[in-house]
PDBQT receptor file of N, H, CA, C and O in Angstrom, charges set to zero:
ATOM      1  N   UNK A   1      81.994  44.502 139.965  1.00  0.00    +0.000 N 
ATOM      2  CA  UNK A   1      81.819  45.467 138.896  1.00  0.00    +0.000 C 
ATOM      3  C   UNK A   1      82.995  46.439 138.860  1.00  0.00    +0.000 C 
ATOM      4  O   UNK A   1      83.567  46.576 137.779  1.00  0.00    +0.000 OA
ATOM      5  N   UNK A   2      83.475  47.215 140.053  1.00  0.00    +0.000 N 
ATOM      6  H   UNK A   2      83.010  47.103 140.932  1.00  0.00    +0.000 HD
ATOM      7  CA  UNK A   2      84.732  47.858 140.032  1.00  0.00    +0.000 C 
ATOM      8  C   UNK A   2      85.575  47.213 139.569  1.00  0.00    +0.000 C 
ATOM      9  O   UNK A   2      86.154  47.665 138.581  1.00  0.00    +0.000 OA
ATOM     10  N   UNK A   3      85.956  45.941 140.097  1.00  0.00    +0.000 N 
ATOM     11  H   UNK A   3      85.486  45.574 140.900  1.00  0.00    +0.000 HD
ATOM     12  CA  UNK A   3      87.018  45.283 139.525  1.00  0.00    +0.000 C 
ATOM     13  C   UNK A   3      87.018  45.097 137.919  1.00  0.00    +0.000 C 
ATOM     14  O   UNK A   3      87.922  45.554 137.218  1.00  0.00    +0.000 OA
ATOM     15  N   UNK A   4      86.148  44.533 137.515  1.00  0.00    +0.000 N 
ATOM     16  H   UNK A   4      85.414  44.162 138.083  1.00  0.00    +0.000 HD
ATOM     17  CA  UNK A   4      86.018  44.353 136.052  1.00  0.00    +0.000 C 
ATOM     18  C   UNK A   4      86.156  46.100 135.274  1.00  0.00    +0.000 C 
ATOM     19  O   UNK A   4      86.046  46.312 134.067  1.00  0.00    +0.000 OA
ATOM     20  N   UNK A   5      86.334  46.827 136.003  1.00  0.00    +0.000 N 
ATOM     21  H   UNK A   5      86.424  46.655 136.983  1.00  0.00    +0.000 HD
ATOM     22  CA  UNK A   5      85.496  48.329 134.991  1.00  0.00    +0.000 C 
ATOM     23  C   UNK A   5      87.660  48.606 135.129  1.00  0.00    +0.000 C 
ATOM     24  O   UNK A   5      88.423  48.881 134.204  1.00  0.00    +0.000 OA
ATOM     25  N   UNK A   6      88.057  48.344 136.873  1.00  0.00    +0.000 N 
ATOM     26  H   UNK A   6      87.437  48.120 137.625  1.00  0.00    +0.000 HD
ATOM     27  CA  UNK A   6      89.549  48.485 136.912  1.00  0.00    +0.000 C 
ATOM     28  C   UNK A   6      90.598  47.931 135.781  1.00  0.00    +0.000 C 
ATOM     29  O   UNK A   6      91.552  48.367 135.136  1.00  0.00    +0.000 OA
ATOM     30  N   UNK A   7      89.767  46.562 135.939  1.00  0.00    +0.000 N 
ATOM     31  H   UNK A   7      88.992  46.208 136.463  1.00  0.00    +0.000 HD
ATOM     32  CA  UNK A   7      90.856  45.283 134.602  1.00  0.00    +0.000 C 
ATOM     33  C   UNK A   7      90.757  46.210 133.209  1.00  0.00    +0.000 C 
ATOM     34  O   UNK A   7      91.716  46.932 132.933  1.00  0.00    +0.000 OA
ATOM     35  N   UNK A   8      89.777  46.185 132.480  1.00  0.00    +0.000 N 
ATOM     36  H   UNK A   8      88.998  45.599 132.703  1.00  0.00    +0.000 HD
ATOM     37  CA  UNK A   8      89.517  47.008 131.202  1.00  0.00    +0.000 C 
ATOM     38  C   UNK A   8      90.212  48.018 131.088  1.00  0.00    +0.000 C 
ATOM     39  O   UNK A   8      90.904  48.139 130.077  1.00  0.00    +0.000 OA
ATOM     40  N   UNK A   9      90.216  49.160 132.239  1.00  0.00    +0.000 N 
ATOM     41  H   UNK A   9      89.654  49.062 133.060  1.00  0.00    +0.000 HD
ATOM     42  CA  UNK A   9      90.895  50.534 132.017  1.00  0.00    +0.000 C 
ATOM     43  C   UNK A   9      91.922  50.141 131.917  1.00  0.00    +0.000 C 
ATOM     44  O   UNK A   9      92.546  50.503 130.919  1.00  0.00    +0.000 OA
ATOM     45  N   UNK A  10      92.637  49.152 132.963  1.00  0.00    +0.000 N 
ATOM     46  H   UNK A  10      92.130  48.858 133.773  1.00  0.00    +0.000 HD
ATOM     47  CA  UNK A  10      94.410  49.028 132.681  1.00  0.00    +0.000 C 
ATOM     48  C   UNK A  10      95.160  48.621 131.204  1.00  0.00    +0.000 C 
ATOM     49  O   UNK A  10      96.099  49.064 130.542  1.00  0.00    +0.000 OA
ATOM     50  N   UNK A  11      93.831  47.121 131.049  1.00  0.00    +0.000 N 
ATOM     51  H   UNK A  11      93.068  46.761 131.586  1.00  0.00    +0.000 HD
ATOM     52  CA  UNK A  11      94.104  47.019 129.569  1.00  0.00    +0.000 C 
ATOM     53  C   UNK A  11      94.249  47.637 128.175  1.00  0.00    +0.000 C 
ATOM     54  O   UNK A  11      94.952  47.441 127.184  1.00  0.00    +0.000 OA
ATOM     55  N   UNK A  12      93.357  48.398 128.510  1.00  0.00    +0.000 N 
ATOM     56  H   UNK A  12      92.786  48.558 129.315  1.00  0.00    +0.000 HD
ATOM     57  CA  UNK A  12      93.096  49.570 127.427  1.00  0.00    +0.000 C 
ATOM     58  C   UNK A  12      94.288  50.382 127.664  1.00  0.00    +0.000 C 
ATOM     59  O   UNK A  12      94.625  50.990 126.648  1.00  0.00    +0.000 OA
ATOM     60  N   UNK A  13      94.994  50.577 128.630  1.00  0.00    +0.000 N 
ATOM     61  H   UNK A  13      94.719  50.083 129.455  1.00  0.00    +0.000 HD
ATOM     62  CA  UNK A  13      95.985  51.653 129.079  1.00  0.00    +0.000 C 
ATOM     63  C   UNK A  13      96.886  51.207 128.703  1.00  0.00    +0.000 C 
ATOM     64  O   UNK A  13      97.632  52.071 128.244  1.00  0.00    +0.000 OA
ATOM     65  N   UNK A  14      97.380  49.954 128.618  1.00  0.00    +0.000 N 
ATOM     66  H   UNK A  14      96.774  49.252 128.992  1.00  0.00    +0.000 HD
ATOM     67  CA  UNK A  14      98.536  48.850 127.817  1.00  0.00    +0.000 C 
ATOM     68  C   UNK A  14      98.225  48.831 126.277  1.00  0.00    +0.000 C 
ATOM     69  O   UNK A  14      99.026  49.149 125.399  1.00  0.00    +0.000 OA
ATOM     70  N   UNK A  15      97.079  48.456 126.113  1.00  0.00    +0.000 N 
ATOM     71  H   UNK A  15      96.428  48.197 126.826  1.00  0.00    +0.000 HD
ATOM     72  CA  UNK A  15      97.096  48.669 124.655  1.00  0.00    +0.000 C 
ATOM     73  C   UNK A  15      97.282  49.765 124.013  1.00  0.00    +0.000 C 
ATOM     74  O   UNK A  15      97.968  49.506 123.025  1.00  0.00    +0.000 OA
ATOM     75  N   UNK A  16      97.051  50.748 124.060  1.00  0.00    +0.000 N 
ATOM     76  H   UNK A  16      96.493  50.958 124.863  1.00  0.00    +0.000 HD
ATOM     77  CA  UNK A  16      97.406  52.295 124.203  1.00  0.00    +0.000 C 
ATOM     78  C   UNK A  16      98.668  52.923 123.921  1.00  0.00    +0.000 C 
ATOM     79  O   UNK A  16      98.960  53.704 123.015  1.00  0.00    +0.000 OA
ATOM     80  N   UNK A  17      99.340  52.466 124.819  1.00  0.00    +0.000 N 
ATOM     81  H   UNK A  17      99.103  51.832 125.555  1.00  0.00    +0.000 HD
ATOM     82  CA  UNK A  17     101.068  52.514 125.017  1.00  0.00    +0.000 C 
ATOM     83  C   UNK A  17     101.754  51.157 123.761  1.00  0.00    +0.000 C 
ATOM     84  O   UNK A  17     102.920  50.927 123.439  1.00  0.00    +0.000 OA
ATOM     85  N   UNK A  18     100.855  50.697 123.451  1.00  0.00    +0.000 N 
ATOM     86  H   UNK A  18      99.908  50.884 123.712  1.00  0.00    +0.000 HD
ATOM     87  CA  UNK A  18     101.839  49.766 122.857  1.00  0.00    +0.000 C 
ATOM     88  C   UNK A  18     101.739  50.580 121.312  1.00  0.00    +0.000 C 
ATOM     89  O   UNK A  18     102.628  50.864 120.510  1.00  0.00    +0.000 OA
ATOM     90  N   UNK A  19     100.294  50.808 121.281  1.00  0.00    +0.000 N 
ATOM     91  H   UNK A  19      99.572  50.577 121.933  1.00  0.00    +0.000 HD
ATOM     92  CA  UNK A  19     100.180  51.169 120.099  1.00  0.00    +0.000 C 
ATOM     93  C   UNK A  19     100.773  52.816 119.486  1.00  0.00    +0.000 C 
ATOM     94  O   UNK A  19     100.675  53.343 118.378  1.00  0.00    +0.000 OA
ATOM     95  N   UNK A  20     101.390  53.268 120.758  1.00  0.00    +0.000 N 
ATOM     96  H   UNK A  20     101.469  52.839 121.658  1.00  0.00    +0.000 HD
ATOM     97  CA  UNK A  20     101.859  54.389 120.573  1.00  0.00    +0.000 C 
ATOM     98  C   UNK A  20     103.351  54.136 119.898  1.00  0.00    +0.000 C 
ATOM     99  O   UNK A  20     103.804  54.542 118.827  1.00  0.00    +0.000 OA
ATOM    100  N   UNK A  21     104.083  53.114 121.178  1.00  0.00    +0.000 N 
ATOM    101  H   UNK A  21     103.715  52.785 122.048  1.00  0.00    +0.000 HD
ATOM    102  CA  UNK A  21     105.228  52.777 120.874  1.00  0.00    +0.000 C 
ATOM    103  C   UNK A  21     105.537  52.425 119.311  1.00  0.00    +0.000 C 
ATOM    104  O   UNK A  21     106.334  52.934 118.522  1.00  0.00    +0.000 OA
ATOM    105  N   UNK A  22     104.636  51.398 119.170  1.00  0.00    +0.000 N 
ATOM    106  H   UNK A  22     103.989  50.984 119.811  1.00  0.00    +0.000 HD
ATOM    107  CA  UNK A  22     104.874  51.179 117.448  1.00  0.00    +0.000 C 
ATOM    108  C   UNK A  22     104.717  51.913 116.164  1.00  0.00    +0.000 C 
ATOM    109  O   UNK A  22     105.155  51.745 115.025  1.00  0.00    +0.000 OA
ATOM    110  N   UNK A  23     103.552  53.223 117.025  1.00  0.00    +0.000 N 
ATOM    111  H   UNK A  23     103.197  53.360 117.950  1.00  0.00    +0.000 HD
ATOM    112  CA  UNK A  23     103.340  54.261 115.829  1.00  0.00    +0.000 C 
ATOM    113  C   UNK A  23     104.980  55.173 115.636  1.00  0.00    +0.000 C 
ATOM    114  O   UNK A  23     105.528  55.695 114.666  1.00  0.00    +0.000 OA
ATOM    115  N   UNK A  24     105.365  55.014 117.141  1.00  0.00    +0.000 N 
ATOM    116  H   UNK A  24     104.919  54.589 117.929  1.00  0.00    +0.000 HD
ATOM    117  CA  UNK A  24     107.125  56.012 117.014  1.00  0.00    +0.000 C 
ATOM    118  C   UNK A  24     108.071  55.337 116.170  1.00  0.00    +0.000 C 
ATOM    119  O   UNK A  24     108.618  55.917 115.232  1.00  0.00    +0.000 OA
ATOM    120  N   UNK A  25     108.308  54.015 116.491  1.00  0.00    +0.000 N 
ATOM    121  H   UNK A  25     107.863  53.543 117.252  1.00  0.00    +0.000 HD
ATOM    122  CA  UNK A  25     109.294  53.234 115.298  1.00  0.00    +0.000 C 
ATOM    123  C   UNK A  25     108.942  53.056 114.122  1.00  0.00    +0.000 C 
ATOM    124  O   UNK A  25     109.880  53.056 113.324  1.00  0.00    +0.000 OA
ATOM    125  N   UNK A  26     107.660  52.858 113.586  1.00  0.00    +0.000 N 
ATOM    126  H   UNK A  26     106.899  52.857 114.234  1.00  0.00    +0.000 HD
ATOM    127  CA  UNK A  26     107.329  53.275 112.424  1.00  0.00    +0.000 C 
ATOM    128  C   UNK A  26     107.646  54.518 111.933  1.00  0.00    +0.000 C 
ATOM    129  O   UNK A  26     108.387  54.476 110.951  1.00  0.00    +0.000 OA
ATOM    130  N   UNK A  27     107.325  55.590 112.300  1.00  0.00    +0.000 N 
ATOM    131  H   UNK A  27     106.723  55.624 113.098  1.00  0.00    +0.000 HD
ATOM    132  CA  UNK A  27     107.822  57.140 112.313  1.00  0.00    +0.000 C 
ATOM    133  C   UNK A  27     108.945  57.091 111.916  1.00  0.00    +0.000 C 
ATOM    134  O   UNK A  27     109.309  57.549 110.833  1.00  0.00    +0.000 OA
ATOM    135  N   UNK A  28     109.816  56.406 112.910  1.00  0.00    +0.000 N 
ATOM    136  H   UNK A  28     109.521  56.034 113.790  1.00  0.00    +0.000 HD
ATOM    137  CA  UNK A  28     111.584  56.794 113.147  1.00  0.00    +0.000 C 
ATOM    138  C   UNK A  28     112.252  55.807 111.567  1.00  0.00    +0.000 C 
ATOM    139  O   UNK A  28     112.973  56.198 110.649  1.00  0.00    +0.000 OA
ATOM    140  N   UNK A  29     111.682  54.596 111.802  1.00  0.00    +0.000 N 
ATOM    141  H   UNK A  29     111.096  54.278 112.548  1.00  0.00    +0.000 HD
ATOM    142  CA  UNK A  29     111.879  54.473 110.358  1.00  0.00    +0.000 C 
ATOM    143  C   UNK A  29     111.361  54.451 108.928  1.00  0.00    +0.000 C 
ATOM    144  O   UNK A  29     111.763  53.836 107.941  1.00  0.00    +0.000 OA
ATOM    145  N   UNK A  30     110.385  55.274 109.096  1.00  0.00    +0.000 N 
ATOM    146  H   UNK A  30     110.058  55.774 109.898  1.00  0.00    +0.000 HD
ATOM    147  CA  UNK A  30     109.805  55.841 107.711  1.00  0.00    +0.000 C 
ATOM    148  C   UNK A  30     111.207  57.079 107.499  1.00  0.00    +0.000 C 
ATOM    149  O   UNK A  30     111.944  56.933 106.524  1.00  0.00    +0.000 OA
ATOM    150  N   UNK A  31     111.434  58.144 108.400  1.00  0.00    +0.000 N 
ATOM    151  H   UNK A  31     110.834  58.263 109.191  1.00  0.00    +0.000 HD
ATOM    152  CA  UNK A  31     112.558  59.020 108.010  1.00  0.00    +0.000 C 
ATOM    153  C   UNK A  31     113.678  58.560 107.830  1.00  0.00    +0.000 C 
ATOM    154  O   UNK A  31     114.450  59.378 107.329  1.00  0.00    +0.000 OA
ATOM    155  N   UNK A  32     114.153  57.442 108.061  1.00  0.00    +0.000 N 
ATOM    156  H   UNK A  32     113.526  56.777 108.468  1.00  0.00    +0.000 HD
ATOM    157  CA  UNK A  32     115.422  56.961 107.871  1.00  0.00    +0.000 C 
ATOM    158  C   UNK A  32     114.981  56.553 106.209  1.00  0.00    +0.000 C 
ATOM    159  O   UNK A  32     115.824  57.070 105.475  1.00  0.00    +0.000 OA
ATOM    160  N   UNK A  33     114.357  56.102 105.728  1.00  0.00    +0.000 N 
ATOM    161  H   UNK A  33     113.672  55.683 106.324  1.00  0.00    +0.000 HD
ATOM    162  CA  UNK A  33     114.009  55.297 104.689  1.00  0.00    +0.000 C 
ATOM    163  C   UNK A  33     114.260  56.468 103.865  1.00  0.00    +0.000 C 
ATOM    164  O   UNK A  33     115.241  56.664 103.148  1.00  0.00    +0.000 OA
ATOM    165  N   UNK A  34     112.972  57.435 104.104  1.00  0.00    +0.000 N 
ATOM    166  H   UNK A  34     112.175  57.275 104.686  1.00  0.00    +0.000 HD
ATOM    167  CA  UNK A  34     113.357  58.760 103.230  1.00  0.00    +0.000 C 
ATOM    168  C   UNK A  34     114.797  59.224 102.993  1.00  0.00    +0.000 C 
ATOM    169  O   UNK A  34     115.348  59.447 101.915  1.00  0.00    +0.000 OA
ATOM    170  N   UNK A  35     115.270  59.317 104.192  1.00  0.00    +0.000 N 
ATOM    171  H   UNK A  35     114.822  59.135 105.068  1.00  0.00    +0.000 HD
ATOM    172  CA  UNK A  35     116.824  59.803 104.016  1.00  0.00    +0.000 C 
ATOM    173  C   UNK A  35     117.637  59.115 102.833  1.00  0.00    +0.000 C 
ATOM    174  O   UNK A  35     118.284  59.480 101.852  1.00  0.00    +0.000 OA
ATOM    175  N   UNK A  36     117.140  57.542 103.646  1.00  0.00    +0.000 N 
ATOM    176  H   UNK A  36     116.615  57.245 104.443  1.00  0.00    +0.000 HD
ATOM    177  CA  UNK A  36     118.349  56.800 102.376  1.00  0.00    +0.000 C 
ATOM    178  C   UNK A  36     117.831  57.098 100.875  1.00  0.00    +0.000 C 
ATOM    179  O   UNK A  36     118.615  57.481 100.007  1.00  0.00    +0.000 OA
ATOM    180  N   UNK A  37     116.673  56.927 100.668  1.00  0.00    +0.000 N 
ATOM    181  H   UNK A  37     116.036  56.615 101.372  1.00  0.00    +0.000 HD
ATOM    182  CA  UNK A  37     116.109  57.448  99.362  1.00  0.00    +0.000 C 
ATOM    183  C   UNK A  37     116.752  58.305  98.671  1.00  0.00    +0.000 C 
ATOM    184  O   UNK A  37     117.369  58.077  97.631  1.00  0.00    +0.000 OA
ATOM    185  N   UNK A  38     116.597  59.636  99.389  1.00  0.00    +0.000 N 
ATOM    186  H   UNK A  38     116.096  59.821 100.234  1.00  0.00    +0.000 HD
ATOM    187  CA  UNK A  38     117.109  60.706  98.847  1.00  0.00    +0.000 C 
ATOM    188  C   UNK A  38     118.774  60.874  98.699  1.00  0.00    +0.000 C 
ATOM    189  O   UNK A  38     119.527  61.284  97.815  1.00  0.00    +0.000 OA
ATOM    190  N   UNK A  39     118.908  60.407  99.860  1.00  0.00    +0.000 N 
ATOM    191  H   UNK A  39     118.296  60.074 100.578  1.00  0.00    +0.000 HD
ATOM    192  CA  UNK A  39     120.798  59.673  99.297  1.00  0.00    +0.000 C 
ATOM    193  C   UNK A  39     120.785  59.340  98.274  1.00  0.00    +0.000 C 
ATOM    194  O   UNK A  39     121.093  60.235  97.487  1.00  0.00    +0.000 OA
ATOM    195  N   UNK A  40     120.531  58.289  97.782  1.00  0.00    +0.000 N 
ATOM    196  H   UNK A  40     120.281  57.562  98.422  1.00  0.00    +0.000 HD
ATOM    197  CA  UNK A  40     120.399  57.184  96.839  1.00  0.00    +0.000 C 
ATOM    198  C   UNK A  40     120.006  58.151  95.073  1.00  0.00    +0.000 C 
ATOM    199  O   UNK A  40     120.490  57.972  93.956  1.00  0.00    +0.000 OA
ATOM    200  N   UNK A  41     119.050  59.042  95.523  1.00  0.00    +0.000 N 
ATOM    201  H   UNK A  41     118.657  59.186  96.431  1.00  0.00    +0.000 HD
ATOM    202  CA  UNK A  41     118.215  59.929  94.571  1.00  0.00    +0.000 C 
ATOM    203  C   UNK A  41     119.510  60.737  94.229  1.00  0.00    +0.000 C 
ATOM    204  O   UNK A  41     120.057  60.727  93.127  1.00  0.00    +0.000 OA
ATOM    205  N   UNK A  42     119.941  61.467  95.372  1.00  0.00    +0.000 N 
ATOM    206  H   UNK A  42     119.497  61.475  96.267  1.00  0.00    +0.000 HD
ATOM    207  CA  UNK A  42     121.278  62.494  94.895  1.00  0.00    +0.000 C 
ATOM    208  C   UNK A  42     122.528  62.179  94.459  1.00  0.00    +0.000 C 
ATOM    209  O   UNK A  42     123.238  62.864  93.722  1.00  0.00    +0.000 OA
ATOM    210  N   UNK A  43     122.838  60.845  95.063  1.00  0.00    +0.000 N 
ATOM    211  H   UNK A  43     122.261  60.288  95.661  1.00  0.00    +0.000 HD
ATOM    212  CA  UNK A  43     124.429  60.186  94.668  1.00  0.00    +0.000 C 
ATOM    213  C   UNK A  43     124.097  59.961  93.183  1.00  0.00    +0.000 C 
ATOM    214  O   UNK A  43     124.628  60.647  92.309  1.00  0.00    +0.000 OA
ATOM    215  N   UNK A  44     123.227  59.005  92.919  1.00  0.00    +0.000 N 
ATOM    216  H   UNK A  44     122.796  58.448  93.628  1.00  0.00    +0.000 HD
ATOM    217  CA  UNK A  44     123.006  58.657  91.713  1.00  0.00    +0.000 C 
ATOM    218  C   UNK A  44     123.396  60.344  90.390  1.00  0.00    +0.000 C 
ATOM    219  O   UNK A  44     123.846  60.268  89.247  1.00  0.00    +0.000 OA
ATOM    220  N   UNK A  45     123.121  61.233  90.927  1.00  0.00    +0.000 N 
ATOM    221  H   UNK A  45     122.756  61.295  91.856  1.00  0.00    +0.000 HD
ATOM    222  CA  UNK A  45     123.184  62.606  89.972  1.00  0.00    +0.000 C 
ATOM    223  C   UNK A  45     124.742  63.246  90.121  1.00  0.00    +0.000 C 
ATOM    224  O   UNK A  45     125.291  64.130  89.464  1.00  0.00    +0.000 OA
ATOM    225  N   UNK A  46     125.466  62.032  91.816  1.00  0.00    +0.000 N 
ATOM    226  H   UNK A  46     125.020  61.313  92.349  1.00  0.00    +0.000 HD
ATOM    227  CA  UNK A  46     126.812  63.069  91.171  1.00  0.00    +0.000 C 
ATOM    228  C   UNK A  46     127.328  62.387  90.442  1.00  0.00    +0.000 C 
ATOM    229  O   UNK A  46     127.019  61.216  90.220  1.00  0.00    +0.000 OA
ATOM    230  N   UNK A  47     128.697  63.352  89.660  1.00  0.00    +0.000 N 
ATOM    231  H   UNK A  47     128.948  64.303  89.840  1.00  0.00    +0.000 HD
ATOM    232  CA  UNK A  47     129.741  62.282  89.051  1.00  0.00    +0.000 C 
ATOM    233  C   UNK A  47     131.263  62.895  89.712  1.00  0.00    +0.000 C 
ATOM    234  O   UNK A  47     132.239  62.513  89.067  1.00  0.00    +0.000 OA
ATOM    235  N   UNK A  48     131.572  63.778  90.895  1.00  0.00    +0.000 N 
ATOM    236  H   UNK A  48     130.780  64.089  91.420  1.00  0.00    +0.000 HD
ATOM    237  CA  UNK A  48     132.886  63.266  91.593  1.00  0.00    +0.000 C 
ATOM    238  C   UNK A  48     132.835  63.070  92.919  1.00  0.00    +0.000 C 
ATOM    239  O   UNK A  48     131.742  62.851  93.441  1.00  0.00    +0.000 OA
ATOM    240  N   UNK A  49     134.042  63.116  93.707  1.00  0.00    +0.000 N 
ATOM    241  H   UNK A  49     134.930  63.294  93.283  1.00  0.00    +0.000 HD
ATOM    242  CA  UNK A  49     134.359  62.586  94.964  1.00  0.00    +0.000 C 
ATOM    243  C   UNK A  49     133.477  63.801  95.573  1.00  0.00    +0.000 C 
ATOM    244  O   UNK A  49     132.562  63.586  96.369  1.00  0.00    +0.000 OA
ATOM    245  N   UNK A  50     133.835  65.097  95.127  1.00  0.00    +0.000 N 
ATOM    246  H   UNK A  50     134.578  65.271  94.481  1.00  0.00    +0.000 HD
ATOM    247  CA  UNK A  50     133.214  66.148  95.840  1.00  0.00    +0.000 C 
ATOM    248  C   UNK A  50     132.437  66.371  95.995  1.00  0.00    +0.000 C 
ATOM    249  O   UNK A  50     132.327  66.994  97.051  1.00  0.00    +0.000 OA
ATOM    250  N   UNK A  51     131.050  66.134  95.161  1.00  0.00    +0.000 N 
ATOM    251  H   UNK A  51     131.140  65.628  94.303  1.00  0.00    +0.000 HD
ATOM    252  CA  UNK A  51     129.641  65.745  95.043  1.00  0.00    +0.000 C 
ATOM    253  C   UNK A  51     129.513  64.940  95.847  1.00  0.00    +0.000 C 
ATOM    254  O   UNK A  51     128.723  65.203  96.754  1.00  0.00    +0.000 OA
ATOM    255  N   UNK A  52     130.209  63.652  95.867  1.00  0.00    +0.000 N 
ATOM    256  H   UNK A  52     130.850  63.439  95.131  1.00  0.00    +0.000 HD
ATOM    257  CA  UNK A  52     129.560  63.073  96.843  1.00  0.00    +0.000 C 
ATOM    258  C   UNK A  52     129.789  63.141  98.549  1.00  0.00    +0.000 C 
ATOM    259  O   UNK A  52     128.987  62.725  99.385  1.00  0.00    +0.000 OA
ATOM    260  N   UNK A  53     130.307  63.394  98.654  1.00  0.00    +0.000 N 
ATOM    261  H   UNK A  53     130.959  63.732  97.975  1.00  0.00    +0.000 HD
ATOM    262  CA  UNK A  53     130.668  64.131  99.724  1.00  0.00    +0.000 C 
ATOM    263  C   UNK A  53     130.061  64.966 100.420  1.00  0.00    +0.000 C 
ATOM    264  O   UNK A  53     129.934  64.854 101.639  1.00  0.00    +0.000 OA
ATOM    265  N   UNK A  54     129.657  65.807  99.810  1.00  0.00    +0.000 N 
ATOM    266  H   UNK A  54     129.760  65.898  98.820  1.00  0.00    +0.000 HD
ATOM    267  CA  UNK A  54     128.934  66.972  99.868  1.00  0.00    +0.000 C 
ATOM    268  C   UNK A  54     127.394  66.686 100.448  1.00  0.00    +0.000 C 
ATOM    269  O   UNK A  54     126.842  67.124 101.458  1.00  0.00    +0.000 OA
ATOM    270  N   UNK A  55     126.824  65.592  99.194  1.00  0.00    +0.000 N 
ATOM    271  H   UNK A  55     127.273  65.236  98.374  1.00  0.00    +0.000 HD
ATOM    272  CA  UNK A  55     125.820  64.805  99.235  1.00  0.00    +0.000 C 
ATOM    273  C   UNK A  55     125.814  64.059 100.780  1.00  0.00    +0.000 C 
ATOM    274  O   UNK A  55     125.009  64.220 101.698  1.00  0.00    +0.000 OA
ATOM    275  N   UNK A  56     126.497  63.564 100.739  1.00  0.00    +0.000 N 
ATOM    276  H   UNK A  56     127.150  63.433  99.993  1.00  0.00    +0.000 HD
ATOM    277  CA  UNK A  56     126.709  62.291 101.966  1.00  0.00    +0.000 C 
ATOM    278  C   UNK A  56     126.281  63.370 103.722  1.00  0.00    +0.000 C 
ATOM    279  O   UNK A  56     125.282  63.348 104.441  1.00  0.00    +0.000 OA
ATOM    280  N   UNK A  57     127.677  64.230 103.817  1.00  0.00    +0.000 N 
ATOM    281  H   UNK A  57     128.488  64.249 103.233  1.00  0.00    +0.000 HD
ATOM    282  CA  UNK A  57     127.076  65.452 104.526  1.00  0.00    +0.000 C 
ATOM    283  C   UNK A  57     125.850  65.866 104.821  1.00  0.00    +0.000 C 
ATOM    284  O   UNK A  57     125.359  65.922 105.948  1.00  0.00    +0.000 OA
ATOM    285  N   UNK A  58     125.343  66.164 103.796  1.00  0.00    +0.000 N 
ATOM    286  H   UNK A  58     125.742  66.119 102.880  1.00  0.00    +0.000 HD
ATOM    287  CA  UNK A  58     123.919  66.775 103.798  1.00  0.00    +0.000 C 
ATOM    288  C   UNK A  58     123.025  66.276 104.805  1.00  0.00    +0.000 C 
ATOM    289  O   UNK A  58     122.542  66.790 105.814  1.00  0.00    +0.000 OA
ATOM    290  N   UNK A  59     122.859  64.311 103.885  1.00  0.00    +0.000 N 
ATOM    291  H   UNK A  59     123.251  63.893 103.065  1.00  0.00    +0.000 HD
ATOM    292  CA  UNK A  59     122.347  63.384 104.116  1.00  0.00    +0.000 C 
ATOM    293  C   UNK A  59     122.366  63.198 105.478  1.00  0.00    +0.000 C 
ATOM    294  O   UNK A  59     121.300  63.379 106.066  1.00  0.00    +0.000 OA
ATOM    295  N   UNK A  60     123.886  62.697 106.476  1.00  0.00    +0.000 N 
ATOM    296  H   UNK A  60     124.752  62.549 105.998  1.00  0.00    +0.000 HD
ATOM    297  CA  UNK A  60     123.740  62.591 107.051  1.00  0.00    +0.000 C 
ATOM    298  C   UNK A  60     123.591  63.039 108.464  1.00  0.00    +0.000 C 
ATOM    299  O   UNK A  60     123.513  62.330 109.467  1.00  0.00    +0.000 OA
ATOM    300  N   UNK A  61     123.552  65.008 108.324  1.00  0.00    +0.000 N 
ATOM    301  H   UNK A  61     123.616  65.585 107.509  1.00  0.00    +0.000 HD
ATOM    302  CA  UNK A  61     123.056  65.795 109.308  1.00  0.00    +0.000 C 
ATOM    303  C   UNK A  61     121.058  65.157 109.663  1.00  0.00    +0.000 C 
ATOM    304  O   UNK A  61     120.489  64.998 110.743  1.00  0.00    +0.000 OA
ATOM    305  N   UNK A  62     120.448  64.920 107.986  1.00  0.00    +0.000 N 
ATOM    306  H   UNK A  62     120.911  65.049 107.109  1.00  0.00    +0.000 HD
ATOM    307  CA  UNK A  62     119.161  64.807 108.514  1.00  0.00    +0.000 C 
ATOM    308  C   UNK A  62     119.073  63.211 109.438  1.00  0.00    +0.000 C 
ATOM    309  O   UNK A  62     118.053  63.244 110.126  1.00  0.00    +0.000 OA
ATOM    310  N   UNK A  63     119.681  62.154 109.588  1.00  0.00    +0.000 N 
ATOM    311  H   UNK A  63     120.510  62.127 109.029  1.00  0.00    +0.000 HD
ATOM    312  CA  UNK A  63     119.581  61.126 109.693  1.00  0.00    +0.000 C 
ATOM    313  C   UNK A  63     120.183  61.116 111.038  1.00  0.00    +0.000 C 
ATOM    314  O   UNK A  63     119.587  60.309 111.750  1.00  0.00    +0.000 OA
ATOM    315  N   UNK A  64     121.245  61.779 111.709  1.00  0.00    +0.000 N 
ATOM    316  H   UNK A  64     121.729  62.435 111.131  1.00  0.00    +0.000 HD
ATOM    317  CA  UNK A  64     121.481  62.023 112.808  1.00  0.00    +0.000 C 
ATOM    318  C   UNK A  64     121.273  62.875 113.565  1.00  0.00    +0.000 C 
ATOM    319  O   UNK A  64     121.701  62.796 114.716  1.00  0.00    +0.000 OA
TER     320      UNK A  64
């Protein structure tokens, strides 16, 4: 009975961690996605080098 009650807790303790792990890379790239979005959202509105630039900057303080 210990043993079996031991196996379960560990498992559960693995499943746990995994499901954490995948909730973080999901996370990490849901904000990247946003970022590029909004790149994508703002370039599209400039029309020179300096705009975009500017834009790009912005962009890529949130992404790094």
């Amino acid at each position: 009975m210990l043993i079996m009650f031991f196996t379960i807790a560990l498992l559960n303790g693995t499943l746990t961690s995994r499901v954490r792990r995948q909730e973080k890379k999901i996370r990490i790239r849901e904000e990247r996605t946003q970022a590029l979005y909004e790149l994508t959202k703002e370039l599209s509105m400039t029309s020179g080098i300096q705009e975009v630039i500017k834009v790009t900057r912005k962009i890529d303080t949130k992404i790094f």
